[in-house]
C-alpha positions in Angstrom: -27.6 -138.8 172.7 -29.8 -136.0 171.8 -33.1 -137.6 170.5 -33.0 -139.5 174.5 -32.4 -136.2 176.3 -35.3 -135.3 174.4 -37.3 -138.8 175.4 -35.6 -138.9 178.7 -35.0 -135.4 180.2 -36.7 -134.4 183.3 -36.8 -130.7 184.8 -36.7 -132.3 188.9 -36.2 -129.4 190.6 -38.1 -127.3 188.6 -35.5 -124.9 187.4 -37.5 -124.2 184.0 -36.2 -126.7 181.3 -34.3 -129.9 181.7 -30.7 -129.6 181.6 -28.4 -132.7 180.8 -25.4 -130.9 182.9 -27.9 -131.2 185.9 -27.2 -134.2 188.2 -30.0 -134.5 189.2 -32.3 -134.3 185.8 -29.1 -136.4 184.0 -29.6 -139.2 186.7 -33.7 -139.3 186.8 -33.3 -139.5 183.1 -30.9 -142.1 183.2 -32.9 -144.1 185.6 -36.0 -143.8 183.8 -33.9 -145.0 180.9 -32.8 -147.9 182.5 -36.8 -148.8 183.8 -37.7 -149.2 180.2 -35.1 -151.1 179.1 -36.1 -153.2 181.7 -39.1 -153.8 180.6 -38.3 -154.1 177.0 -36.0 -157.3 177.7 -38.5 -158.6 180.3 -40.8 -158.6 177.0 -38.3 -159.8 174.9 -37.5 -163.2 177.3 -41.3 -163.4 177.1 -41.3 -163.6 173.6 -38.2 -166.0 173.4 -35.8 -163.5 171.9 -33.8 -163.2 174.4 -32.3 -164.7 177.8 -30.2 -164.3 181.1 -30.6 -161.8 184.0 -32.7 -159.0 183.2 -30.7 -156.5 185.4 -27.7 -157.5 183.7 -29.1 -157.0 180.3 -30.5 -153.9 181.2 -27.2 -153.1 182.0 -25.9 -154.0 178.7 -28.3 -152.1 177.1 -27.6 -148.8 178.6 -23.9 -149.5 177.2 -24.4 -150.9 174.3 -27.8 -150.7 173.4 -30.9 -151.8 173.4 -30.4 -153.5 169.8 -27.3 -154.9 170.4 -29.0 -156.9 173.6 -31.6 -158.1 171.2 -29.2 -159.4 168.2 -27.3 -160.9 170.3 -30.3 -162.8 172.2 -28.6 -161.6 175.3 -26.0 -160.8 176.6 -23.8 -158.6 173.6 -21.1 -160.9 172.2 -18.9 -161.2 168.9 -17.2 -158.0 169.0 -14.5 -156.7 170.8 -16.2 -153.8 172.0 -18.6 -155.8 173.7 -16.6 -158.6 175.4 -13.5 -155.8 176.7 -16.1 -152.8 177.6 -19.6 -153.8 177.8 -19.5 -157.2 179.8 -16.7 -155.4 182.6 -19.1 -152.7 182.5 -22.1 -154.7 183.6 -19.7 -156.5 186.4 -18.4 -153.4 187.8 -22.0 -151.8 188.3 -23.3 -155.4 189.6 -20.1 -155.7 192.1 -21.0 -152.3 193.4 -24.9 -153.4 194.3 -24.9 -154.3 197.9 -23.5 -150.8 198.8 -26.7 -149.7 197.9 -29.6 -152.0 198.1 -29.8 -151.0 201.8 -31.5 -147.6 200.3 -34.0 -148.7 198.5 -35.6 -150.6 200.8 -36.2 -150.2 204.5 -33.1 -151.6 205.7 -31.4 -148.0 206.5 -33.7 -148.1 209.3 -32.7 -149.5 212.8 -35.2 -152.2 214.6 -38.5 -150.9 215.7 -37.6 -151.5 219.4 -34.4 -148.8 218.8 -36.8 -146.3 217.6 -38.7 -143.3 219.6 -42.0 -144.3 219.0 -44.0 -145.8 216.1 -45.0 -142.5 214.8 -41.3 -142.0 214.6 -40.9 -139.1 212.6 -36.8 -139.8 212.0 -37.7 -141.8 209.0 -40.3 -138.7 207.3 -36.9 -136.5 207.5 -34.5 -139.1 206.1 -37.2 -139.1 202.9 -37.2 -135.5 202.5 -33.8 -135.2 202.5 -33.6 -138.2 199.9 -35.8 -136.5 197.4 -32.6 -133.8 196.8 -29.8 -136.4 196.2 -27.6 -134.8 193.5 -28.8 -131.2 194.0 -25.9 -129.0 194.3 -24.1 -127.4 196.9 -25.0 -123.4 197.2 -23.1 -121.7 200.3 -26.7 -119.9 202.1 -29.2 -122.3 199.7 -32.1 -123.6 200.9 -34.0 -123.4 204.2 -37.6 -124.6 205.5 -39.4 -123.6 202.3 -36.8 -126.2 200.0 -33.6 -125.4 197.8 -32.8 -121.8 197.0 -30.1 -120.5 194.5 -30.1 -123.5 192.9 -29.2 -126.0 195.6 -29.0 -126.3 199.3 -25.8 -125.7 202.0 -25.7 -128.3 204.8 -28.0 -126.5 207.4 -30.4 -125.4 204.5 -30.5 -129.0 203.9 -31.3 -130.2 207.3 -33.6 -126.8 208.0 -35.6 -128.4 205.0 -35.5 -132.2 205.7 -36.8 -131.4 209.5 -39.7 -128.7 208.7 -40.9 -130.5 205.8 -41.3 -134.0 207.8 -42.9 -132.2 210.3 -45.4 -130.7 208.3 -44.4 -127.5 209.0 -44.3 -127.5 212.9 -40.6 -127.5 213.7 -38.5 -125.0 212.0 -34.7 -125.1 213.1 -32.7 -122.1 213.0 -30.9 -121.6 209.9 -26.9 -122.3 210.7 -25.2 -125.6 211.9 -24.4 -123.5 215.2 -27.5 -122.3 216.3 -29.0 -125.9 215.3 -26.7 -127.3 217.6 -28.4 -125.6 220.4 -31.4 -126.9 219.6 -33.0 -130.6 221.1 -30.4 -132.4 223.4 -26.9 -134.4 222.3 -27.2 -138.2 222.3 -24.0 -140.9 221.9 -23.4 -141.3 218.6 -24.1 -145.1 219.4 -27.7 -143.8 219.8 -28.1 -142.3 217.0 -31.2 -143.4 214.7 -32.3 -142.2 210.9 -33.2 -138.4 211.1 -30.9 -137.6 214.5 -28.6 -134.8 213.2 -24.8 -135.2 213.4 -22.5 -132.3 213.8 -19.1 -131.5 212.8 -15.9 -129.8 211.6 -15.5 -128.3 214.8 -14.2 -124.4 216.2 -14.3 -121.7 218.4 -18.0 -120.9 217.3 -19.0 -124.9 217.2 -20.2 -127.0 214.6 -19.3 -125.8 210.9 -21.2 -129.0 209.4 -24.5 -130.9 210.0 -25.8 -134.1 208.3 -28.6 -136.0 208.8 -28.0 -139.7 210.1 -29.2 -142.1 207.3 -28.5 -145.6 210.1 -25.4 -148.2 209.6 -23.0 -145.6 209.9 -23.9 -143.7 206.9 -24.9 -140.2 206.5 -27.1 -137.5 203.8 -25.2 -134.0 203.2 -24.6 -130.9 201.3 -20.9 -131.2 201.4 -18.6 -128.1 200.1 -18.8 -125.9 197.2 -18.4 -128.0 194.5 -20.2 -131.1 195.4 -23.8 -132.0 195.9 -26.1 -133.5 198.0 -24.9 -136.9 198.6 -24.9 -140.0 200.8 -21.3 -140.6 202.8 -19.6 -142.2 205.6 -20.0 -140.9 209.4 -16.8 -138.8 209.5 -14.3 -138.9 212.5 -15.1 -136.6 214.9 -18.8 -136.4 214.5 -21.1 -135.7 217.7 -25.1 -136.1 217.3 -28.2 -134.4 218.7 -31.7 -135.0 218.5 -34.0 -132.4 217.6 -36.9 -134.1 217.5 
């Protein structure tokens, strides 16, 4: 609604103004959203004005709202609106959960004995490249200095992710070919958070690079069209370390 773009809207990449047609402002916005909610209910079950999970409420309010959470003293119930769209809309989002937790903690990353050293600095790259999730796609964006054109292509995403965790002391050459030349190719069984993985192959090499996130699951610019995303290892991948 337009009074919580107005609360809620954040310029992230720093384009000027906050646009609600941006992924990435329209999802920080949404998140932050979300936090306060969460903390309004956590206040409310304080108070006794409400009960149940407070994720799950949270939920609820985001669908529903925050008032219809609070009349109900929980969960939204007694119209039909709530029980045949709000309450499968909490479920859904809850049954999805465990696809994701692994990100926001440190489970992405392998054992400590698996890694190249303690001041391993696969997990530094992995961060950067986080920071750009939802960002768009732009064929020649982006590079060691961050997004250009509005967005990043796959080897402006992984030129970025690599100089910036680096501090500035490794800059890779700017196409998935040329990177490819670069460090030496591992297994793809050896393969830890921050490796690079290479792909759609032809004549010239590698017309893709990604960055290995750990548990078979990768961070990309995709294609023209898409954004910066997380995704499955795909078929036919071969990886290389760089650093």
């Amino acid at each position: 609604m337009p009074a919580t773009w107005a609360r809620y809207g954040t310029d992230v990449h720093g384009n000027g103004a906050p646009d609600i047609f941006d992924v990435g402002d329209s999802v920080m916005a949404s998140g932050h959203l979300l936090c306060d909610a969460y903390q309004q209910i956590e206040q409310w079950k304080l108070n006794g004005a409400v009960s149940g999970d407070t994720l799950s409420l949270a939920l609820a309010a985001y669908n529903a709202g925050a008032g219809a959470v609070l009349r109900s003293g929980g969960m939204p119930s007694g119209s039909p609106d709530y029980e045949h769209q709000t309450r499968p809309y909490v479920s859904r989002i809850l049954a999805t959960q465990g696809q994701f937790d692994w990100l926001s903690s440190d489970q992405y990353l392998l054992p400590a004995a698996q890694h190249r050293s303690i001041t391993d600095l696969g997990p530094r790259v992995v961060d950067e490249a986080l920071k750009y999730l939802g960002l768009p796609y732009v064929w020649g964006g982006g590079g060691s200095n961050g997004p250009t054109m509005g967005g990043f292509d796959c080897s402006g995403l992984t030129s970025f992710a690599i100089h910036a965790a680096t501090g500035g002391r490794t800059t890779l050459p700017r196409t998935s070919q040329l990177q490819w030349r670069i460090g030496r190719e591992i297994s793809l069984p050896e393969a830890v958070p921050g490796d690079l993985l290479f792909g759609n192959w032809g004549e010239d090499g590698p017309g893709h690079v990604a960055i290995y996130l750990g548990k078979g699951m990768m961070i990309q610019a995709p294609s023209t069209g898409d954004v910066v995303r997380i995704s499955r290892v795909m078929p036919g991948m071969r990886a290389r370390r760089v650093l």
